[in-house]
N, C-alpha and C positions, 0 to 999 in steps of 0.2 A: 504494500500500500504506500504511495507516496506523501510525501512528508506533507504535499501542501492539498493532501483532501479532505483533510477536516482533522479536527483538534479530539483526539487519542482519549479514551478513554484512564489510561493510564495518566494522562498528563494534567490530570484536574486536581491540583494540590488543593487541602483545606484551608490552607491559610493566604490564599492566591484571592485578591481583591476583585471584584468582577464588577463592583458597584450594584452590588445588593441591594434589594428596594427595602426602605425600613418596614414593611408587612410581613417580608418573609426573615428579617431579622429578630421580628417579636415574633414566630415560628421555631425559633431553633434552627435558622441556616449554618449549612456546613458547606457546601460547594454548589457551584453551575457547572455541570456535564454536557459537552455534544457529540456527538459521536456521526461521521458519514453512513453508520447504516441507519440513522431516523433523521434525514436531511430534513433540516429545516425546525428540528424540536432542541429546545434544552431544555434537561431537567435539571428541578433546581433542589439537591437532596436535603433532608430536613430531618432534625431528631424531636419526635414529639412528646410532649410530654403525657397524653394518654392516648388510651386507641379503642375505650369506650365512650360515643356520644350518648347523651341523653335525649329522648324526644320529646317535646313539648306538649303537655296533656293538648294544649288547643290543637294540635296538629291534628288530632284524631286518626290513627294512624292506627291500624292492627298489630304495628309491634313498637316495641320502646327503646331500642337500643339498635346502634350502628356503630360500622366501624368501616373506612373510608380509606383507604393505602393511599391513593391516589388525588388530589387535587387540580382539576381542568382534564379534559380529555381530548385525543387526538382522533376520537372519531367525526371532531368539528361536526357535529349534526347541528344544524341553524334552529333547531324550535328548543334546544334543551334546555331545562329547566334552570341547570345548575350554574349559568353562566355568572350570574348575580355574585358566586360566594366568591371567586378569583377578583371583585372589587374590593375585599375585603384587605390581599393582600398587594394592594394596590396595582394589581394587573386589569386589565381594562375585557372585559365580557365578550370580547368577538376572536379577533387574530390571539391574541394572547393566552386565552381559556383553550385555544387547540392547539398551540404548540408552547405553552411554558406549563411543563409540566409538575406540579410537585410532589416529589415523592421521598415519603414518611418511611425513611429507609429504618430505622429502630420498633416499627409497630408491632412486631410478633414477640420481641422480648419485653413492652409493655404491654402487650394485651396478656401475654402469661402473668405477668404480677397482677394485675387487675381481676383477674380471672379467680388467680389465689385467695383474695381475700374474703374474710369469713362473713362480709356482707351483699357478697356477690351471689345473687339471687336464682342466677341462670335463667334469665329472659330470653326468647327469642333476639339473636342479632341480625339482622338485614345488612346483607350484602350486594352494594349498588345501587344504593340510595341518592348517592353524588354525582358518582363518576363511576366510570362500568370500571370494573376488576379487573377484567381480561382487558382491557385495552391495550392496543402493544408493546406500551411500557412494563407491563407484566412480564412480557416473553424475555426482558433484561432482567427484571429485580425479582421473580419468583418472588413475590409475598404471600400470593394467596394459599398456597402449600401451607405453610405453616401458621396460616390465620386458621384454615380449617381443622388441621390437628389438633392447635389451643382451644379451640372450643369446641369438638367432640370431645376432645381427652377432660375436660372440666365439666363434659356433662351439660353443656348449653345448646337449645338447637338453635337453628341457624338457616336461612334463606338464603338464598344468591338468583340474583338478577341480572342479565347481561346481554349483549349484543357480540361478547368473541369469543370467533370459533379456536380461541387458545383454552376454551372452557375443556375441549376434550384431553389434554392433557392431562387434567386434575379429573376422570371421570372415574378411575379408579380408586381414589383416594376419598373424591365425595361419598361413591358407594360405601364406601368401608366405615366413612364419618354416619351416613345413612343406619348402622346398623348397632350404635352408639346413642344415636341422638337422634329426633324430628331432623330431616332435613327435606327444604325444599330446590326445586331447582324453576326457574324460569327463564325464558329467551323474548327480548325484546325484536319485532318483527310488525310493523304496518305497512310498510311501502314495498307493492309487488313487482309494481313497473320497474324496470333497471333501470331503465333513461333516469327516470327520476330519480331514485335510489343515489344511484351517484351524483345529482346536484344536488338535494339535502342533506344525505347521510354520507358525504364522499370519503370520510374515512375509515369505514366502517366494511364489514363483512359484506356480500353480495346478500341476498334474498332467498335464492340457491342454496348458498354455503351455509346459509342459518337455519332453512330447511332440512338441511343434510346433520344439522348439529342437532337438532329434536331427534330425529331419527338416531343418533348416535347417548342422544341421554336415553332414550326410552331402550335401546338395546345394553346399556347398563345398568339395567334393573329400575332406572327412576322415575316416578311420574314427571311429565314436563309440560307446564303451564306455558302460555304464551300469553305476552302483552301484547295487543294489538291498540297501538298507542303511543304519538299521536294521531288518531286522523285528521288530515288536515284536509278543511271546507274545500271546497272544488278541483281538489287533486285525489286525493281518495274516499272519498263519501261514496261513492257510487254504489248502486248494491251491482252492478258488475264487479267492481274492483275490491270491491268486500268480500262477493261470493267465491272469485276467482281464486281470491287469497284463502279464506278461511275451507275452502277446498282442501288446496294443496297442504294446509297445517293441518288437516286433519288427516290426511292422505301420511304426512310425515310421522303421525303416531301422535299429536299431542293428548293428552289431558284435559285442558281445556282451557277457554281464551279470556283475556277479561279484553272490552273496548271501550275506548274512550276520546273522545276529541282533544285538540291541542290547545290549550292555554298559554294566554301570551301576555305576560305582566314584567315592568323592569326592564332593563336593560335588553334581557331576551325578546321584549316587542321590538323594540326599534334593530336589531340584528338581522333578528326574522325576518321583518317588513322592508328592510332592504336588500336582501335576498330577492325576496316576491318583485320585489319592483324591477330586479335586474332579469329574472328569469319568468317571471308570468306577469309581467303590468299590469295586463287587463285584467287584473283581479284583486287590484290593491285595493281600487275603492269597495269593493264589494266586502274584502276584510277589514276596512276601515269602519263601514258600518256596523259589521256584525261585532265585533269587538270594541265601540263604541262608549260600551258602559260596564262594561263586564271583560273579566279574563278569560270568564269560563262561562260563555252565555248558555242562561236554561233552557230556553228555546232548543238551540240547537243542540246542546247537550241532552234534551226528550226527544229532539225528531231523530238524531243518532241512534238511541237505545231503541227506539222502534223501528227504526230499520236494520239495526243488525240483530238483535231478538230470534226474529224467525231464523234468519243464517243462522245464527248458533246452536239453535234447536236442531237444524236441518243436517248439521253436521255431527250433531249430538257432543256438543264442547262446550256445554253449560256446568262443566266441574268445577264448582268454588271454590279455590285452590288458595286459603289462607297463605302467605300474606299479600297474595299478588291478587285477590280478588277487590280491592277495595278504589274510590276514584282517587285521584289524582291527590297528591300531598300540598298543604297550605304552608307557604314559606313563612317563615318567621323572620320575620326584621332584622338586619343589623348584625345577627349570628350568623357566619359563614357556614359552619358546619350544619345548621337547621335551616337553610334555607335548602329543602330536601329535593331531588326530581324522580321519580320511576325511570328515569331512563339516564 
């Protein structure tokens, strides 16, 4: 490899000044990494000081606890929720949230002490509430190996939500946590069209390969939920593009789906809608209106569940699959780590 295609993974001293932004120095920063096989991402490694969140009773959430390796993701998907919590450490919710990535390289040796303690209750943890797991910065830092160990071995179950097909790696090892503890598994999956796929979700798994990954949890003994979510107003509402879909996930072995429409509050609306403006104009004013006075309009959130309703019946994937059965999580203010997304 020559010397001048990118900056060595080796050569990221700790004590090498990079001009750290003071959010991730009240994080515990220890270094900025780039490496030429994730052209275009630095991660910026960080020792945290816990690696249980707490959820907020108002969130209403079906579990209470998270834990998050990852902060921003590189699957840059334009509607995600989580873009809001990277303002926090003063990265800015669009370019930055999909390639500054941070990662909580100490979370498995705090989440075993935490685990330890005689007040630790063993709740449910949800996995991929922020920022997906597998993301490809996984396939560098392996954390999720030993997040899953610490909490089957302590006797907690545990959920995982995500969109990479790096999940099959750890399908062995979930089984085995599976047989210790509740364990759930689900795959994030709305957008069938490819075309499309890669202009919103461009870092992300094909559609294909995500379908092939249910097929591959369900042939590891586990049940496998899908979120079908977000859909987004005049690109996937269709009951073609519904029925199309919820076809072939039921064809792939799921369990069963939860759906829901896309929510757009924060820093995430204006992203989004510059997106939309670049790639479907003629639809901004129509989400302009609909999203008007609401994040999450009821309207369109009941004419949704009545049109997919019968799909779901039809494919027989009405499995309420605690914790991925529930709508969409309420951010909470001001708290990076609780300002949650499904996806």
């Amino acid at each position: 490899m020559s010397s001048n295609s990118g900056v060595r993974w080796s050569d990221q001293g700790i004590r090498v000044d990079d001009g750290a932004l003071p959010g991730l120095q009240r994080i515990g920063f220890v270094r900025a990494v780039r490496t030429p096989q994730f052209e275009g991402i630095t991660f910026h490694e960080v020792l945290c000081k816990s690696a249980l969140n707490k959820i907020p009773a108002a969130a209403m959430l079906p579990f209470q606890y998270t834990v998050n390796g990852y902060r921003g993701c590189a699957h840059a998907c334009r509607y995600c929720f989580a873009r809001p919590t990277h303002e926090y450490l003063e990265f800015d919710a669009g370019g930055d949230f999909d390639s500054q990535i941070v990662v909580k390289t100490n979370i498995v040796d705090v989440l075993r002490r935490e685990l330890a303690r005689p007040s630790w209750r063993r709740d449910t943890v949800a996995l991929g509430t922020n920022t997906d797991p597998y993301q490809r910065a996984e396939g560098r830092y392996e954390l999720m190996p030993g997040i899953v160990t610490a909490l089957a071995g302590s006797g907690t179950p545990l959920s995982i939500l995500t969109k990479g097909t790096l999940l099959r790696r750890d399908l062995p090892l979930i089984s085995d946590a599976a047989q210790q503890v509740p364990a759930s598994v689900a795959i994030s999956l709305a957008v069938g069209d490819a075309d499309l796929h890669r202009d919103v979700e461009p870092g992300t798994p094909s559609p294909q390969a995500r379908l092939s990954l249910i097929t591959a949890v369900r042939d590891a003994g586990l049940d496998c939920h899908v979120m079908v979510a977000p859909v987004l107003p005049h690109l996937t509402d269709s009951v073609e593009h519904l029925d199309h879909l919820l076809g072939q996930i039921a064809a792939a072995g799921a369990t069963g789906v939860t759906v829901f429409g896309l929510h757009l509050r924060g820093s995430t609306r204006g992203w989004f809608m510059s997106w939309l403006a670049r790639s479907h104009p003629a639809l901004v004013a129509d989400y302009r209106r609909l999203y008007s006075r609401s994040a999450d309009p009821a309207d369109y959130r009941e004419m949704l569940r009545r049109r997919a309703a019968p799909l779901i019946a039809k494919y027989r994937l009405a499995g309420d699959h605690r914790p991925f059965a529930s709508a969409a999580p309420v951010p909470q203010p001001r708290v990076a780590e609780r300002q949650l997304s499904l996806f």
